[in-house]
C-alpha positions as CSV (number, residue, x, y, z in Angstrom):
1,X,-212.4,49.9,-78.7
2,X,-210.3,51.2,-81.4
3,X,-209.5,54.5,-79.8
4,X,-209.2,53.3,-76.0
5,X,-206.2,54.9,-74.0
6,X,-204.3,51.7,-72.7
7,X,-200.4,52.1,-70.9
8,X,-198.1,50.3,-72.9
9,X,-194.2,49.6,-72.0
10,X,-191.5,49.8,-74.9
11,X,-187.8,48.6,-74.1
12,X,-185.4,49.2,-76.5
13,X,-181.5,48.1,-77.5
14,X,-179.4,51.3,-78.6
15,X,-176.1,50.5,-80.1
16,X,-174.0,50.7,-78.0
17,X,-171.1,52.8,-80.5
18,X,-173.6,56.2,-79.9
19,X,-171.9,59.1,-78.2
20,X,-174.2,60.1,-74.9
21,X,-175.2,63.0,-77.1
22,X,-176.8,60.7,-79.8
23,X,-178.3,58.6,-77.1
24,X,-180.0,61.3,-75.7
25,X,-181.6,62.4,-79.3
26,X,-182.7,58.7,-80.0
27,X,-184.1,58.8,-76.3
28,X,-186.1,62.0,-77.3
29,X,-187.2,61.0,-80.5
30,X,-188.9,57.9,-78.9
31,X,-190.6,60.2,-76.4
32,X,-191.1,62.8,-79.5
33,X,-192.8,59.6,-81.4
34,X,-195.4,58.8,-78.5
35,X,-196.3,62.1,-78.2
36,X,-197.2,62.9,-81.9
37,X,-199.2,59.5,-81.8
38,X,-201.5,61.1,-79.4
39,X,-199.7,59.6,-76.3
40,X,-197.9,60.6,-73.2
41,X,-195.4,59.4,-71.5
42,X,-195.0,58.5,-67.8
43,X,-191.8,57.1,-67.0
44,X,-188.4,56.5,-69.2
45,X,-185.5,54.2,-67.5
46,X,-181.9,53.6,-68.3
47,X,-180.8,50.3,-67.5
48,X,-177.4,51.3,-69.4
49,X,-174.9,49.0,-70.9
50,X,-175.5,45.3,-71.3
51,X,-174.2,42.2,-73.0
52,X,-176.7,40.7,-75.2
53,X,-177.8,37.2,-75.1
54,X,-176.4,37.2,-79.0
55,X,-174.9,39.2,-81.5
56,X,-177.5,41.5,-82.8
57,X,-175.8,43.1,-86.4
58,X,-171.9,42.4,-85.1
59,X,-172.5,44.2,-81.8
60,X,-171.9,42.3,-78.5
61,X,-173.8,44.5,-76.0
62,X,-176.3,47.5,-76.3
63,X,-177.8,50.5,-74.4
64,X,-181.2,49.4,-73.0
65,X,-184.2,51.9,-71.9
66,X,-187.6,51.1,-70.8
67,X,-190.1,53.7,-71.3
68,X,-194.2,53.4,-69.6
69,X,-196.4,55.3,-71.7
70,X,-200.4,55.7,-72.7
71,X,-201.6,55.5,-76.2
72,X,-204.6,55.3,-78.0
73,X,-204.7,51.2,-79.0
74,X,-205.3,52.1,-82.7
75,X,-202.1,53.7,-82.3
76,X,-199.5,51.1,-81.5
77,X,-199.1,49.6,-84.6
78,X,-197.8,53.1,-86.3
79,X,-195.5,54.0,-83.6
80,X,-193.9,50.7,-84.1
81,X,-193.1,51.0,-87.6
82,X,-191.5,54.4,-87.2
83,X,-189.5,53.2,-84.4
84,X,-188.2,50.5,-86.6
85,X,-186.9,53.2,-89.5
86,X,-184.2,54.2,-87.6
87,X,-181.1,51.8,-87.2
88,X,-179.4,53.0,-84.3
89,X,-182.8,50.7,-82.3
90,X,-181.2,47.2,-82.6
91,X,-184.4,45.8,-81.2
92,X,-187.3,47.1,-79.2
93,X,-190.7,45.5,-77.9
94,X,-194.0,46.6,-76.9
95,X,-196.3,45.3,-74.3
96,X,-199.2,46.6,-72.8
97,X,-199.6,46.5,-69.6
98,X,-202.4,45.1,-67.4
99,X,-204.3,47.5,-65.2
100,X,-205.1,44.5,-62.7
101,X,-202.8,44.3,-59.3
């Protein structure tokens, strides 16, 4: 179904030249994002600094987060493209995640 709620996770790569203050508000805007696509979400991780496996636009490591979240499936697609307007994301990716144990 177009419309069906399904729990999706997002990680993302923040460069890693943003103040903690600018991280936060990129943090927020991904949460502020979900939300305005009709979604909610459920848990947001730091994993902090890491080196990358390559050079993503001349930077050698980057501030990773996961974030767990439900959306409407119809949904995904538009929260994706807004996510990748802003360049302080390097790269992000996101999976849904099966409800089966």
């Amino acid at each position: 179904m177009a419309g069906e709620i399904r729990t999706y996770e997002v990680v993302y790569i923040l460069r890693p030249d943003l103040d903690e203050a600018q991280r936060r508000e990129k943090m927020a805007k991904v949460e502020t994002l979900i939300a305005q696509e009709g979604g909610q979400v459920q848990k947001t991780e730091e994993w902090g600094q890491r080196i990358l496996a390559y050079e993503i636009e001349h930077f050698r490591e980057g501030y990773y987060v996961l974030v767990t979240f439900t959306l409407p499936a119809d949904r995904v697609e538009s929260f994706q493209e807004r996510l990748g307007m802003d360049d302080a994301f390097l790269r992000y990716q996101v999976v849904r995640v099966d409800g089966k144990t």
